[in-house]
N, C-alpha and C positions, 0 to 999 in steps of 0.2 A: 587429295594430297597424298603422295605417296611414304609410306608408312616409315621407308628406310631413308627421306627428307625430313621428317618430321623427326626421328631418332640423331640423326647429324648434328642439326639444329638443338638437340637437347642438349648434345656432348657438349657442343659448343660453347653453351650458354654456363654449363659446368666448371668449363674451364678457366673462363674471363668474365671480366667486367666489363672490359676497355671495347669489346667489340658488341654491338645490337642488331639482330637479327629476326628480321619480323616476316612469317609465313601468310600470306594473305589468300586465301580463295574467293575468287566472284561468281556470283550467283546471278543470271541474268533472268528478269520476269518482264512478261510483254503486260501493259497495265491502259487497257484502249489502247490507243493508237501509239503508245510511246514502252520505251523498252528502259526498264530501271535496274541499274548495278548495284547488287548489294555484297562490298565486302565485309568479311569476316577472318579475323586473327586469330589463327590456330596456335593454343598453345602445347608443347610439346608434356608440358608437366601433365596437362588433361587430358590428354589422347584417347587414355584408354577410358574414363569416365565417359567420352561423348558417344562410346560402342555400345552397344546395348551388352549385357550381363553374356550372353551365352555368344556374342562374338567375342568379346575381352577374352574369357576364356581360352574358346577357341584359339587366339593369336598367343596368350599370352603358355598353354602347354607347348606349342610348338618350339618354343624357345625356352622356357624355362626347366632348370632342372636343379633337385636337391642337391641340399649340401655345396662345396668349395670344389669341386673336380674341374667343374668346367672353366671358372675363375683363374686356380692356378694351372690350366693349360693355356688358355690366351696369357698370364700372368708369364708363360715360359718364352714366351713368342717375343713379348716386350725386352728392351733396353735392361741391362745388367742395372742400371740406378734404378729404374723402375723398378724392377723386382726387389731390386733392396729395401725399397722405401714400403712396398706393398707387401713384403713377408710379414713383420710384422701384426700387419693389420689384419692380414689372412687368419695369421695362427690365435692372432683375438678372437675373431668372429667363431672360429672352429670351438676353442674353449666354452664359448659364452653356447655352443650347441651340446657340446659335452656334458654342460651341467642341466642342461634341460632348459635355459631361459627363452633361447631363439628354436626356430625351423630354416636352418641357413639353406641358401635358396642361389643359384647363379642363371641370369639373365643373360645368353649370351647371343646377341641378336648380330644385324648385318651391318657391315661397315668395320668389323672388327669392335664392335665394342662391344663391354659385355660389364655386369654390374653384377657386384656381391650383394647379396640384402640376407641381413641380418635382422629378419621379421619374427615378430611373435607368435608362438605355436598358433593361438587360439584369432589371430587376425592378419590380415594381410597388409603389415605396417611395422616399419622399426626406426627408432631413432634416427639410422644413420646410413648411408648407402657407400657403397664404394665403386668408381665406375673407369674402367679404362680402357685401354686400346694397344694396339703395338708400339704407342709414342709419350704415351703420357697416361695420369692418373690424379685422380682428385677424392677425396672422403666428403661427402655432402651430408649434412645435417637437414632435419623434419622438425621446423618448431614447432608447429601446428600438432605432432607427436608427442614430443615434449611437454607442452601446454596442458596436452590429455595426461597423459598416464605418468611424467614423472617430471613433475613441477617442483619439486623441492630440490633438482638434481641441475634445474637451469642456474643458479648464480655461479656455482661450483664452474659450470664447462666454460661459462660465457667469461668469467676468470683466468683461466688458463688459457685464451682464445687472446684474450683482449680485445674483444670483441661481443656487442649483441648476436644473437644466433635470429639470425631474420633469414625470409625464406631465399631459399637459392643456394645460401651460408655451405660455400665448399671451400676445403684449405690445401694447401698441394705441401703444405710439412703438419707435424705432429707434435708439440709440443710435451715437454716430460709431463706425464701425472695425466694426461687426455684419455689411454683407454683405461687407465684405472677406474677414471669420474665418469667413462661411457659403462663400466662394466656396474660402476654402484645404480647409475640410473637405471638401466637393465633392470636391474633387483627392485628399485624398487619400483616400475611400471609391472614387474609380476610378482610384486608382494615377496620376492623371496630373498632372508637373509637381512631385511629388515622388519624386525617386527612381526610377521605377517598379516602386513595389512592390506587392505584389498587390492586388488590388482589382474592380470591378466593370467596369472598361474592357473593351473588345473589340477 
């Protein structure tokens, strides 16, 4: 399955509900005398888990680069709305590296798409991604992130969402008071500025 099918399909799946898109590979074995299909559904979220460690890698330096650069240059390519609605969220994530919470990170792979990640110094995981293209943009949410490092910070988001934050959970608006309750959760998956209590700081 080719790598820049599988990334499409992700976009996609970021953007909508309304549309289901399922990547099938078959696998043919000869078993005696008869020849048996086995498909199997690739999903885009696991891609790089099904790589072994020193491929992941491999694929994932070719494209990835520190910090918001690469972001807001595909970010300049986009629609004048797009860019408006994504400044914001850029100059978030840059703050939230300012203070030392994140290792802001941009994914800017093929197809034109390319994703903000606002990950943890010390992991390669952050609450919330940011992912777009020359036509559109969505903010996705990691409950399964959440869940871990900054569980007293879900009733707050999912509040202002009006919404549960279940997996896949992308929004294409921002509600007032959102990166505020994204930058307290921040703090407190790295212990910092609340209390400090344990968490992913260093």
């Amino acid at each position: 399955m080719p790598d820049e099918l599988v990334q499409l399909v992700g976009y996609f799946e970021l953007l909508t509900d309304r549309v289901m898109v399922d990547l099938l590979t078959i696998s043919s074995y000869e078993v005696g005398d008869s020849r048996v299909l086995v498909p199997q559904r690739i999903d885009p979220g696991n891609r790089l888990a099904e790589l072994t460690a020193a491929e992941a890698s491999a694929r994932e330096a070719k494209a990835l680069r520190p910090g918001s650069q690469e972001s807001r240059a595909a970010m300049a390519e986009a629609p004048a709305a797009v860019r408006t609605w994504l400044e914001p969220l850029v100059h978030w994530a840059e703050g939230l590296e300012k203070r030392g919470l994140i290792a802001l990170a941009s994914y800017r792979g093929k197809n034109q798409i390319t994703t903000l990640l606002p990950r943890f110094r010390h992991v390669k995981a952050g609450l919330v991604t940011v992912v777009l293209n020359a036509t559109g943009a969505a903010l996705q949410f990691q409950p399964s992130v959440f869940r871990k490092w900054a569980p007293d910070s879900i009733a707050v988001v999912e509040g202002l969402l009006g919404a549960r934050l279940t997996n896949g959970k992308r929004i294409t608006e921002v509600p007032d008071g959102l990166l505020a309750a994204l930058t307290s959760a921040y703090e407190e998956a790295t212990g910092a500025d609340v209390g400090g209590g344990p968490g992913l700081g260093g």
